[in-house]
C-alpha positions as CSV (number, residue, x, y, z in Angstrom):
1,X,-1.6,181.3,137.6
2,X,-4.4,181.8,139.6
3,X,-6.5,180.9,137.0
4,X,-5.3,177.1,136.6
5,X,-5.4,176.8,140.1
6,X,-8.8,177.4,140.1
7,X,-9.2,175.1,137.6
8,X,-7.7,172.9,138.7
9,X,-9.5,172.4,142.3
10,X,-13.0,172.7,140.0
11,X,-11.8,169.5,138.0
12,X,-11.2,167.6,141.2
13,X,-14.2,168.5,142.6
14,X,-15.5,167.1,139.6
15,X,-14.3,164.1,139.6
16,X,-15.4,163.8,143.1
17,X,-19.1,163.9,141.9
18,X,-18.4,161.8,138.7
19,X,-16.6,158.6,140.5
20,X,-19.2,158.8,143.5
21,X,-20.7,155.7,144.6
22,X,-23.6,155.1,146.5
23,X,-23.5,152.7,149.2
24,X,-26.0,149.9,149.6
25,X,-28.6,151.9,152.0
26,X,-28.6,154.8,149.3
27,X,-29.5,151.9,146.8
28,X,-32.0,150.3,148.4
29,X,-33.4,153.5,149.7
30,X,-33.5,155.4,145.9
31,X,-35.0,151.9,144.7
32,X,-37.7,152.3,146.8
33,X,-38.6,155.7,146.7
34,X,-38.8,155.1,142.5
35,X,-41.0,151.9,143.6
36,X,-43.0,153.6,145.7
37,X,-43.5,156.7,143.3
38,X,-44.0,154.7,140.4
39,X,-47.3,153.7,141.5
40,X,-48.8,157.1,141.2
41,X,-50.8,157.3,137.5
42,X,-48.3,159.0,135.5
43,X,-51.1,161.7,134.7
44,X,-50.8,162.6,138.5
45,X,-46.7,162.6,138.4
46,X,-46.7,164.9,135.1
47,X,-49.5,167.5,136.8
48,X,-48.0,167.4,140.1
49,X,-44.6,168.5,138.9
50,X,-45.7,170.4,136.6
51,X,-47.4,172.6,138.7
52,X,-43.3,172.5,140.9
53,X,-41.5,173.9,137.6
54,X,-44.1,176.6,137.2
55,X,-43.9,177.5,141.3
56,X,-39.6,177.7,140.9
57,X,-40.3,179.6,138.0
58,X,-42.5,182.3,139.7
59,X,-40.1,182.2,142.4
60,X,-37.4,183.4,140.6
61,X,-39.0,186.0,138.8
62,X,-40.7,187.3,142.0
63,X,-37.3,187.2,144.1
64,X,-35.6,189.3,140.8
65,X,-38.4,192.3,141.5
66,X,-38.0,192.7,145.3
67,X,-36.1,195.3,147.0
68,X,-34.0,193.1,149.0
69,X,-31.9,191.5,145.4
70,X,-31.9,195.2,144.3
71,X,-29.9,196.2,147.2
72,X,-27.6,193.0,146.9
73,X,-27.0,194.3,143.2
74,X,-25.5,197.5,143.6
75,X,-23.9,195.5,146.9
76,X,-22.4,193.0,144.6
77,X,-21.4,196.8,142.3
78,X,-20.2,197.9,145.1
79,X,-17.9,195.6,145.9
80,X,-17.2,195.2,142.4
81,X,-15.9,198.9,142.0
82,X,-13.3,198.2,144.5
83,X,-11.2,195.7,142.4
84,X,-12.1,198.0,138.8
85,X,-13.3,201.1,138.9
86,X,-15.3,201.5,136.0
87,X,-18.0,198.8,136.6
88,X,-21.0,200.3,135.8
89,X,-23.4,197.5,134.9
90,X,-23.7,193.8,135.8
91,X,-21.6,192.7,133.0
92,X,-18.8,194.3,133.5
93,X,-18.6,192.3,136.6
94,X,-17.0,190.0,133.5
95,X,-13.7,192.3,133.9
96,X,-12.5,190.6,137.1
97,X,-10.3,187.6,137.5
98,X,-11.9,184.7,139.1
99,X,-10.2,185.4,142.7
100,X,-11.9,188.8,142.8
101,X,-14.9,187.3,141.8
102,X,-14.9,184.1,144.1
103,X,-13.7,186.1,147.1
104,X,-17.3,188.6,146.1
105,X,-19.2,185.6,145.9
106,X,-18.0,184.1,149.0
107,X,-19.7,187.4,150.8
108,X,-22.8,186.8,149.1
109,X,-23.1,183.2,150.2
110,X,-21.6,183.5,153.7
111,X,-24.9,186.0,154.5
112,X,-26.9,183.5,152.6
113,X,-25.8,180.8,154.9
114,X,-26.5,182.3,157.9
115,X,-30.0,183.7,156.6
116,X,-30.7,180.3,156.3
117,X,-29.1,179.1,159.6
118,X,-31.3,181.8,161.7
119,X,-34.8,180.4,159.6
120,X,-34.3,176.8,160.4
121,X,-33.4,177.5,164.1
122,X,-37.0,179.2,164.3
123,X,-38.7,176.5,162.5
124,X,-36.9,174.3,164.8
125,X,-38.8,175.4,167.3
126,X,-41.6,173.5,166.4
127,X,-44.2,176.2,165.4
128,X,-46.7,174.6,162.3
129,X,-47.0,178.0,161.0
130,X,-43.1,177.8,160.3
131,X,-42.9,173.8,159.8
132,X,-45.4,174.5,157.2
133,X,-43.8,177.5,155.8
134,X,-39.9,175.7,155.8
135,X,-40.2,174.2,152.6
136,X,-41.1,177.2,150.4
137,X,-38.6,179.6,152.2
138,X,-35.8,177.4,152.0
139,X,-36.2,177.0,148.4
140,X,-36.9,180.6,148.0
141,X,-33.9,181.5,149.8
142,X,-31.6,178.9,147.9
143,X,-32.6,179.9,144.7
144,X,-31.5,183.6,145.7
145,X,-28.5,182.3,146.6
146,X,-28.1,181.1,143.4
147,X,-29.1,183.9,142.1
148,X,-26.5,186.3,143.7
149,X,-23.6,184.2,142.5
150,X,-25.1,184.3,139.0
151,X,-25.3,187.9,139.6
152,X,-21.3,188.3,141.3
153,X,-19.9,186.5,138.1
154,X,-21.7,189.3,135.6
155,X,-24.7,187.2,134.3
156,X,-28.2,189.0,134.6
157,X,-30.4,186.2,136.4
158,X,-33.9,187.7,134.4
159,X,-33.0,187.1,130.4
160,X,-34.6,183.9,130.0
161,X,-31.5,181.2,129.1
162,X,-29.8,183.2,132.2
163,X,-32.8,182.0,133.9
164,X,-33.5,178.7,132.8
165,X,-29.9,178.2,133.5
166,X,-29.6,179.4,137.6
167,X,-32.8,177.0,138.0
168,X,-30.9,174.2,136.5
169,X,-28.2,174.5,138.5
170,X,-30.3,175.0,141.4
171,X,-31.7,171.7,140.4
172,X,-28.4,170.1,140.2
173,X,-27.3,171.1,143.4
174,X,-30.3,169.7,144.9
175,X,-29.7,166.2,143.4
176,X,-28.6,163.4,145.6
177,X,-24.8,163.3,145.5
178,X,-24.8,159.9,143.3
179,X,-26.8,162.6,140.4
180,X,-24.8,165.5,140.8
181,X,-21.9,164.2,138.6
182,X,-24.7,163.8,135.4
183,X,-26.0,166.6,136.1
184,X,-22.8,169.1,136.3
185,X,-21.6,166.9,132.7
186,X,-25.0,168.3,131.3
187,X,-24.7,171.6,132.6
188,X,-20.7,172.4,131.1
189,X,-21.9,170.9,127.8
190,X,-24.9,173.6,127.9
191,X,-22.4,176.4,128.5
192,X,-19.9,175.0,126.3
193,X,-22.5,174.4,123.2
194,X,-24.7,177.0,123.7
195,X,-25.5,179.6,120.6
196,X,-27.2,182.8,122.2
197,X,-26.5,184.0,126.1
198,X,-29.7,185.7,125.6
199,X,-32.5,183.1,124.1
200,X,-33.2,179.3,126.0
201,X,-34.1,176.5,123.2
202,X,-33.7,173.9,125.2
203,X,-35.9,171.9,127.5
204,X,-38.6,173.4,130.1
205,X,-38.6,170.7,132.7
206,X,-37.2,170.8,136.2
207,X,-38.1,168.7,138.4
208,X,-38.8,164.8,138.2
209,X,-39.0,161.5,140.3
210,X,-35.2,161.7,140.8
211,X,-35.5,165.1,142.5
212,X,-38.4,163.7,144.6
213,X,-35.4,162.4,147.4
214,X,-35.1,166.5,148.5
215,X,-38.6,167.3,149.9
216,X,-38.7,164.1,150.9
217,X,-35.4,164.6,153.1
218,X,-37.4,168.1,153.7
219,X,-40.3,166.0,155.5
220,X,-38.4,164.2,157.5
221,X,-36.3,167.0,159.1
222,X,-40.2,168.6,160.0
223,X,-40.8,165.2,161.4
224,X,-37.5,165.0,163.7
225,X,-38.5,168.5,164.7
226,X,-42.0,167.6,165.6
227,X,-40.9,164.3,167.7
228,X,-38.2,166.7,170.1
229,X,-40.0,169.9,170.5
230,X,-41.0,168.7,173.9
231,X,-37.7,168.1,175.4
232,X,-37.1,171.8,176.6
233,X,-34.2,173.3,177.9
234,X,-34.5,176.3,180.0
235,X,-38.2,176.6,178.3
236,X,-36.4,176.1,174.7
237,X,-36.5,173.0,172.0
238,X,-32.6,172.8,171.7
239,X,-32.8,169.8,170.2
240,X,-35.6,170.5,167.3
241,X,-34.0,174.2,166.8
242,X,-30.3,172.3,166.4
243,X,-31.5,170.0,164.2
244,X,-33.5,172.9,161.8
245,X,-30.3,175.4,161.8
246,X,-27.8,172.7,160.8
247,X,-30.3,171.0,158.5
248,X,-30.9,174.3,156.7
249,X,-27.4,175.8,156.6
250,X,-25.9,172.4,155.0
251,X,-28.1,172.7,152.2
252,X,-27.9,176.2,151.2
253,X,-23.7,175.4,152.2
254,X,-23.9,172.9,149.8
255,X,-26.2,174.3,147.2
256,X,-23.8,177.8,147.2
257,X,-20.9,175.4,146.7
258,X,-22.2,173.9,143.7
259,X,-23.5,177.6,142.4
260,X,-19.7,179.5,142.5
261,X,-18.3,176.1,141.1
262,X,-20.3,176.3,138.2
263,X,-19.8,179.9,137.4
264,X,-16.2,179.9,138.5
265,X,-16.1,177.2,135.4
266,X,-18.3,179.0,133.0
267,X,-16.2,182.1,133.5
268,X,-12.6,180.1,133.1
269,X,-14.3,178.9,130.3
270,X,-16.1,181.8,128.5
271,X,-13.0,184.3,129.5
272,X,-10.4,182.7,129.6
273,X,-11.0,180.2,126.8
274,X,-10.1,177.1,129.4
């Protein structure tokens, strides 16, 4: 029962995302950033991004060695144990209904959250040594989170389709809200299609112009922060540190959402035969 009710609130959210509309600033505002980015040589476009696929990939496969996602996996085992005691290895994470595993992953992305809430009120205050480093640690940090929900629902993030598939939906969940629904269609028919859990045959390539919208959004935030780190309160930017925490924590809330949807779905689907 619980199973179709999760189901059934991971359809609508679907259908949220797949009847979106963009209103008419969105519009004019994606037309032209593809305006503006199409005049770059498309030499420049194909290194430059290029050179962003192979820095995510790093990422990831840095963040899997550290001893900080080694101690969130036997966390995430721990917890696990609780709800079936033989649990041994990340797979048998599998063993749990979708609650258990949704109520785990919750944990993991609640911390993530506020990880992310404490790092943009410090680069709120208005530092360029943390302005400079925002970028980078938020998508670090987002692509753990990621990560960690991949991990809660019994999926080892460093086989190489397990891989390519947490930076897709990483991707996806980065998209502008008027992409997302293309996206999440391309990502069930991955899961749905796919032959081998263990070897990627599909396409290599992240990021593109249509991603460009989320540094961009990125830039701006370090540019709101810059104009009101002078209006102190008590000696403190208020302003500039409010507008770094709440920027941050809505996009890793919104990136974690659109993680534990999609493995709530793969696991309905690859368990439970929905």
């Amino acid at each position: 029962m619980s199973s179709r009710r999760v189901y059934e609130q991971i359809k609508d959210w679907e259908e949220q995302r797949l009847n979106y509309e963009a209103n008419d600033f969105e519009m004019i505002y994606a037309s032209w950033l593809q305006d503006s980015f199409q005049q770059i040589s498309p030499a420049l476009q194909e290194k430059f991004f290029s050179r962003l696929d192979g820095w995510l990939f790093h990422t990831h496969a840095f963040l899997q060695g550290t001893n900080f996602q080694m101690e969130a996996r036997e966390r995430i085992l721990t917890i696990g144990r609780i709800f079936e005691n033989d649990i041994k290895q990340m797979n048998d994470m599998k063993k749990l209904n979708v609650d258990q595993l949704t109520y785990i992953a919750d944990q993991q992305t609640a911390r993530s959250r506020l990880y992310s809430f404490a790092q943009g009120g410090l680069t709120g205050t208005g530092g360029l040594f943390l302005l400079g480093m925002d970028f980078p640690l938020m998508l670090g940090m987002n692509l753990r989170t990621v990560q960690l929900v991949g991990l809660t629902f019994g999926h080892e993030m460093n086989h190489p389709y397990e891989m390519m598939l947490s930076l897709k939906v990483f991707h996806a969940a980065t998209l502008p809200k008027r992409l997302q629904g293309a996206a999440w269609e391309h990502l069930i028919a991955e899961v749905r299609h796919n032959p081998s859990p263990y070897l990627y045959e599909g396409e290599d390539d992240l990021t593109g112009s249509t991603w460009i919208e989320h540094p961009l959004k990125q830039t701006f935030k370090s540019l709101f922060i810059l104009m009101f780190r002078k209006k102190l309160f008590q000696g403190i930017p208020l302003v500039s540190v409010a507008i770094g925490a709440q920027s941050n924590y809505n996009l890793t809330k919104r990136i974690s959402e659109f993680a534990t949807k999609f493995y709530q779905y793969r696991h309905l689907i690859q368990q439970e035969g929905m």
